[in-house]
C-alpha positions in Angstrom: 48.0 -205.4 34.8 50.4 -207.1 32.4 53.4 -206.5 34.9 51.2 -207.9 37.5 50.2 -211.3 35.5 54.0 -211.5 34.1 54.2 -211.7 38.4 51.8 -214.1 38.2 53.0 -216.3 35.5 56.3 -216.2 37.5 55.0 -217.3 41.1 52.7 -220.0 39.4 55.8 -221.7 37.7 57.6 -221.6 40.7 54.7 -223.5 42.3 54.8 -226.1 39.4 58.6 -227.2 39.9 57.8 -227.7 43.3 54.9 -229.3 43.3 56.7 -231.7 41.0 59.3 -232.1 43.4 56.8 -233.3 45.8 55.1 -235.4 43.3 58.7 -237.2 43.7 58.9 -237.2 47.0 56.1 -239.2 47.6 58.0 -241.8 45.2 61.1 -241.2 47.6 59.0 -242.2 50.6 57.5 -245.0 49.3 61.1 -246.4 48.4 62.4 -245.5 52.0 59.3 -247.2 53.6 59.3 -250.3 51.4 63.6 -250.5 51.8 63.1 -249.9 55.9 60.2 -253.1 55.8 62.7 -255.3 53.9 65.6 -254.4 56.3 63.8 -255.1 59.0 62.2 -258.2 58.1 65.2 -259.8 56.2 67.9 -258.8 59.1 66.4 -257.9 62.2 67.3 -254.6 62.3 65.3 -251.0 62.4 66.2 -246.8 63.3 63.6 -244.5 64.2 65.7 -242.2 61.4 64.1 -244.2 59.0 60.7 -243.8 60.4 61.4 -240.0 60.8 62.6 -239.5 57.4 59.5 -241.0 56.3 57.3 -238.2 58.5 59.7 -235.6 57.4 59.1 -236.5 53.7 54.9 -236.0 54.6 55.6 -233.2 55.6 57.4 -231.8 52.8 54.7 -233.2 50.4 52.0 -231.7 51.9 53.3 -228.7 52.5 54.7 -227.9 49.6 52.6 -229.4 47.5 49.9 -227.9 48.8 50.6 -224.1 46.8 50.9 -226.1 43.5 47.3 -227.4 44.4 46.1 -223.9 45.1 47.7 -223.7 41.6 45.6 -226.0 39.7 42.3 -225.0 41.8 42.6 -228.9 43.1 41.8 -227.9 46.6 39.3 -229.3 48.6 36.0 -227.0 48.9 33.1 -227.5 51.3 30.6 -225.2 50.1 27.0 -224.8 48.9 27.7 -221.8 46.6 30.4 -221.3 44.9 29.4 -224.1 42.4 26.0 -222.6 41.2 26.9 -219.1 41.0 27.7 -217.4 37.7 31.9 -217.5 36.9 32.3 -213.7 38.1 30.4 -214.7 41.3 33.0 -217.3 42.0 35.7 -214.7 40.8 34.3 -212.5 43.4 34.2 -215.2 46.2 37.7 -215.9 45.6 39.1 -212.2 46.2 36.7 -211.6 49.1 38.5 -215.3 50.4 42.3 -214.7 49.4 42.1 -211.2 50.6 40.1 -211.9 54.1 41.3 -215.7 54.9 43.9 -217.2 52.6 46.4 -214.6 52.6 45.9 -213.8 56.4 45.9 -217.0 57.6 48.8 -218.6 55.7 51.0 -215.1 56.5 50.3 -215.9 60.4 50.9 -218.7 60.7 54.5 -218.9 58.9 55.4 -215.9 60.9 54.4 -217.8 64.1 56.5 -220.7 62.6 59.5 -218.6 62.4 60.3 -218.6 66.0 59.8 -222.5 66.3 62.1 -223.0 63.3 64.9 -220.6 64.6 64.9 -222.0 68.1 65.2 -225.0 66.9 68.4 -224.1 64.0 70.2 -222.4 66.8 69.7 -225.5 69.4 70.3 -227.9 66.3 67.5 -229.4 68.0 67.8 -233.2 67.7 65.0 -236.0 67.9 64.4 -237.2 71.6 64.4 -241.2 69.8 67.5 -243.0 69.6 69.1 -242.3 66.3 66.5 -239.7 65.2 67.3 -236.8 63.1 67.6 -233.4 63.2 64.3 -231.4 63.6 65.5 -228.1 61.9 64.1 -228.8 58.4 61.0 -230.3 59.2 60.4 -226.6 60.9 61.7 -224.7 58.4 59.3 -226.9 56.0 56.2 -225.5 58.2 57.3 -221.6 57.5 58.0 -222.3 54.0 54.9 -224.1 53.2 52.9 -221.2 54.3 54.8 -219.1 52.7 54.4 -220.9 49.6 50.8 -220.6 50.0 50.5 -217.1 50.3 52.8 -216.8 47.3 50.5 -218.8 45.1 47.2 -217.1 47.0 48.9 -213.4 45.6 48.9 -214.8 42.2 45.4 -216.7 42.3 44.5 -213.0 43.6 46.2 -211.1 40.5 44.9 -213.7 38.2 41.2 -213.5 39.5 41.4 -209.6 39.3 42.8 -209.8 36.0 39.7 -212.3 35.0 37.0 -209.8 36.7 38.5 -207.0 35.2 38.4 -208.4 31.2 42.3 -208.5 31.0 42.2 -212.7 31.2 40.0 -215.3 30.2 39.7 -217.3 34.1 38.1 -220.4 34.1 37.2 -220.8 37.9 35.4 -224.5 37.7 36.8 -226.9 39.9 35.6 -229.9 38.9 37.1 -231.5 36.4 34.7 -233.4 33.2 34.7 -237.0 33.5 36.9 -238.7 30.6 
């Protein structure tokens, strides 16, 4: 089990320096959209490269942000249970949801991504707007965030197991106290 969390511990910093990444990202695209308003304005002048960037950069933040949220348990849950049940009940509902949903799901859908992303590499698929940018990465952003997902969903897995099985202390709450 310790090889397993030492795994775990691995994947889940991996997820951290990426999901920081994104935290800067969203700084990036702020600058981007606020320096594309003052071109505009101040000399008449706009690209729909600057407006792509900016969807691009959404992209990327949700995408791969979204593991490092997985990470911190920051997700968004609509459920009646899972927050009156005992902590090994919601250890439970997570492996039963990793195992039959998370990890199914996310492993699709990047492997149906794949085939979009390569088309589009090989073609060096460009934007149909004038002076838009090259589609590629946006695509490749879809399979990686999924994969990404899955990545962190293996390790909330191991961690969860470990916590159900005595080896780790798991606190599974999600909300956080009010400071």
């Amino acid at each position: 089990m310790q090889a397993l969390l030492s795994i775990s511990r691995v994947i889940d910093k991996v997820s951290e320096v990426i999901g920081k990444f994104s935290g800067y990202l969203v700084l990036a695209c702020c600058l981007i959209s606020a320096a594309n308003a003052a071109i505009r304005y101040t000399f008449n002048y706009s690209s729909n490269a600057w407006l792509e960037i900016q969807w691009y950069l959404f992209a990327f933040i949700v995408l791969l942000g979204a593991a490092h949220t997985l990470r911190n348990n920051e997700h968004v849950r609509v459920d009646l249970i899972y927050g009156s049940v005992s902590p090994r009940a919601r250890m439970w509902i997570d492996v039963v949801g990793i195992i039959f949903f998370l990890l199914p799901a996310c492993l699709y859908l990047a492997w149906l991504s794949w085939p979009f992303f390569l088309l589009s590499f090989k073609e060096n698929e460009i934007s149909a707007n004038a002076g838009g940018l090259i589609r590629w990465p946006a695509k490749l952003i879809i399979v990686s965030g999924f994969a990404l997902i899955a990545l962190q969903g293996v390790s909330e897995l191991i961690k969860r197991i470990a916590g159900l099985s005595g080896t780790l202390d798991l606190d599974t709450t999600y909300e956080k106290p009010l400071q």
